[in-house]
N, C-alpha and C positions, 0 to 999 in steps of 0.2 A: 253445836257445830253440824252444817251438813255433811250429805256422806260425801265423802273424802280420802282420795289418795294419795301416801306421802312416801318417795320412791328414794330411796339413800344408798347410793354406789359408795365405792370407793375401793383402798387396797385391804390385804391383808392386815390383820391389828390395829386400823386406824380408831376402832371404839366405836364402831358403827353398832352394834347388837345392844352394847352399855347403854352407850347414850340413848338408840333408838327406843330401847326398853323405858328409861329414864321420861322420855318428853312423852310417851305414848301415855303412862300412868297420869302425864298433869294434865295433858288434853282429856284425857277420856277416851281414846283410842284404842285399837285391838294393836298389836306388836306382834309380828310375824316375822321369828328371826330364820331366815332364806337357808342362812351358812351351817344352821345347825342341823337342816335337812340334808344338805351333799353333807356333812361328819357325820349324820347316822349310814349315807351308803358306803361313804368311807370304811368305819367301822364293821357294819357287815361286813367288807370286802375281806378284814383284818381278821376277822372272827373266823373265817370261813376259808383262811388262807389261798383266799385271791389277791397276787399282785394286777393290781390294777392297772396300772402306767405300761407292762408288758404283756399282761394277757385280756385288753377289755373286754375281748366277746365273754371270758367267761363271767366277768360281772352281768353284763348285757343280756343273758341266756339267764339268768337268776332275776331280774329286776321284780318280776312278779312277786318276788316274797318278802319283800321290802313292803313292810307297811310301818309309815310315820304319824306319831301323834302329837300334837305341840299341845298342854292342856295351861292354863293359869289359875293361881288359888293362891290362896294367901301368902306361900311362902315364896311366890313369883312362880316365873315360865318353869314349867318340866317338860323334857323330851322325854318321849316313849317310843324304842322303836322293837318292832314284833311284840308290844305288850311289854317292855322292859324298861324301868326307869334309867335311861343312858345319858342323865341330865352331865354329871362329874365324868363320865366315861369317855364323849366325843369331846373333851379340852385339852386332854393329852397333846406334848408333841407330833406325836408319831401321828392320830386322827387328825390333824390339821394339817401337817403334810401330803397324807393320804387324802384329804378333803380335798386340793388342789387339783391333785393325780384325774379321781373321778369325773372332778367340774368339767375336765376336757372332752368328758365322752358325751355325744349330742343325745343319744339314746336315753342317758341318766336327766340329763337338762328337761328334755322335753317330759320325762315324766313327771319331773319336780316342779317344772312350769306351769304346766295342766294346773297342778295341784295349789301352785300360789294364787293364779289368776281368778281361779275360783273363789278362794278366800277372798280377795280384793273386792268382787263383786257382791258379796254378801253383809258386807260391815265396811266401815269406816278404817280405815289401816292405817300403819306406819311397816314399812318392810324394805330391810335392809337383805344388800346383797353385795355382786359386784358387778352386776349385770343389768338390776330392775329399771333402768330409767329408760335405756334403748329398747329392753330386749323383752325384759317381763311385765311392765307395766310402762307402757311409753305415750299411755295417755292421760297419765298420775295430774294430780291437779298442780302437787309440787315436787320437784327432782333436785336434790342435794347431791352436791359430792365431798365424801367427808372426807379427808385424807390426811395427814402426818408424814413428817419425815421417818426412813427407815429407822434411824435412831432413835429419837421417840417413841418409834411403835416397839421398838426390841427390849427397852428400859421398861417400857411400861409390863408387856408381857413378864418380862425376867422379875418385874417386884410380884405382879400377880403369881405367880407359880411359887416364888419363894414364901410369901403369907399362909401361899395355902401348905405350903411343909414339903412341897416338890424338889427335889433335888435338879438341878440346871446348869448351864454355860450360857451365857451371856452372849458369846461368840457365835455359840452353834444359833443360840433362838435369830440374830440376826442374819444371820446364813440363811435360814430356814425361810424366813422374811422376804430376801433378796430373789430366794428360788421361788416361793411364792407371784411375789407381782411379776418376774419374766416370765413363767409356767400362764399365771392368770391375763398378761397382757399379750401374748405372741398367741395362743390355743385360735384354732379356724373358728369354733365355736362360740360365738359370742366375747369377742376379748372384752378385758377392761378395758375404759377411756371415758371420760370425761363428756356426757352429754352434751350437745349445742348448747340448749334451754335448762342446762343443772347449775344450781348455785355453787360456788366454792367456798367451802369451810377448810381452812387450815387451822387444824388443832395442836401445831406441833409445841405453840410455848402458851399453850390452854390448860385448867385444870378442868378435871371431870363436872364442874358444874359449871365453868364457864365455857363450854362446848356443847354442853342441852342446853346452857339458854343462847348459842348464837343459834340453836338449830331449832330452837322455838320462836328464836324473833323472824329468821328467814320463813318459816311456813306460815305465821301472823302476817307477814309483812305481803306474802306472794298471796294470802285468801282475800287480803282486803283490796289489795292491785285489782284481782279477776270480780 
C-alpha cells in the first residue's frame, strides 16, 4: 500500500480508536489514536488540580510540561504521558469527561495538532479523532465518519467498564455521552460535523467486527476510485 492517509471523525464512543486500531493492524498501517492525546492533557489537568472548563489559562501557562508518547508492541498501543504508562489511567469516567473540557481550548488543539500532522506525514496512518478530516488532516486520502446512536454508544461503554470490574450507572455514562457531543459539536474551536467528502458509517446495529470491515471495504473502495 502507498503512503496513505486515513482520517476517521466522529462522536464520543462511537468505537472509532477500537475499530481504528483493529483495520490499521490488517492494513499494515501505523494507528494514531488522537482522543488519547487531549485524555492525557485531561489527565495532567486532574493530576495537577486544574479545572479546566473554569480556569483554562492555567492549563495553557503549563502546556510546556505535557509531553505524550504513543509507543506499540506486542501487547498493542501504550500511552505514556511525562514518561508514565497512563494507558488504563485516561479510560476513566471523569478523564473522558475532562478530555472534552480541554478539546475546547485552541492553545491545547494546536499543540496536539502540530504533533499529529507530523506523524501523518512520516508514515502511512489511520487517525481517529473528532476533528481530523476538516481540521487535522483535510487532505487525508480517505475521511470516514464513524458514528452510533447515543444509546449504543452508552450500552457499549457501560458493558466495557463492567468487564473490566469498574463500578458504573448506565444513566450517568449516557449523560456523560450527551454532554460530550453538545460540549464537542457547539466549541468555536473546530466543532464536530460531518465532512462534505467523509463517508458515513453507522454502527449503531453493528457488531465489533462487522464495523472494521465496513471501514476496511470503505478505505479499499475510496484507494481503488483515486
Amino acid at each position: 500500500m502507498n503512503h496513505i492517509a486515513v482520517a476517521v471523525d466522529g462522536p464520543a464512543g462511537a468505537g472509532k480508536s477500537s475499530v481504528s486500531k483493529a483495520v490499521a493492524k490488517d492494513l499494515g498501517i501505523v494507528y494514531i489514536d488522537t482522543g488519547a492525546m487531549y485524555r492525557c492533557a485531561a489527565l495532567f489537568a486532574i493530576k495537577n488540580g486544574i479545572d479546566a472548563k473554569r480556569d483554562p489559562q492555567s492549563l495553557i501557562s503549563r502546556l510546556d510540561e505535557i509531553n505524550i508518547d504513543i509507543k506499540n508492541n506486542a501487547d498493542g498501543q501504550r500511552v505514556f504521558l511525562n514518561g508514565a504508562d497512563v494507558t488504563d489511567e485516561i479510560r476513566t469516567p471523569e478523564v473522558s469527561v475532562g478530555a472534552s473540557d480541554v478539546a475546547v481550548i485552541k492553545e491545547v488543539r494546536r499543540k496536539l495538532v502540530a504533533m499529529q500532522r507530523a506523524m501523518a506525514k512520516s508514515e502511512s496512518v489511520i487517525m481517529d479523532g473528532r476533528d481530523i478530516c476538516e481540521y487535522v488532516l483535510p487532505d487525508a486520502e480517505v475521511k470516514i465518519f464513524l458514528t452510533a446512536s447515543v444509546e449504543a454508544r452508552a450500552l457499549r461503554r457501560y458493558k466495557e467498564l463492567i468487564e473490566k470490574g469498574v463500578d458504573c450507572d448506565f444513566e450517568k455514562i449516557k449523560a456523560d455521552i450527551e454532554y460530550r457531543d453538545h460540549n464537542d459539536s457547539t466549541r468555536a474551536e473546530s466543532p464536530l460535523k460531518r465532512a462534505k467528502d467523509a463517508v458515513l458509517a453507522d454502527t449503531s446495529d453493528l457488531t465489533f467486527d462487522e464495523s472494521a470491515a465496513l471501514v476496511k471495504r470503505i478505505i479499499k473502495e475510496k484507494i481503488q476510485e483515486d
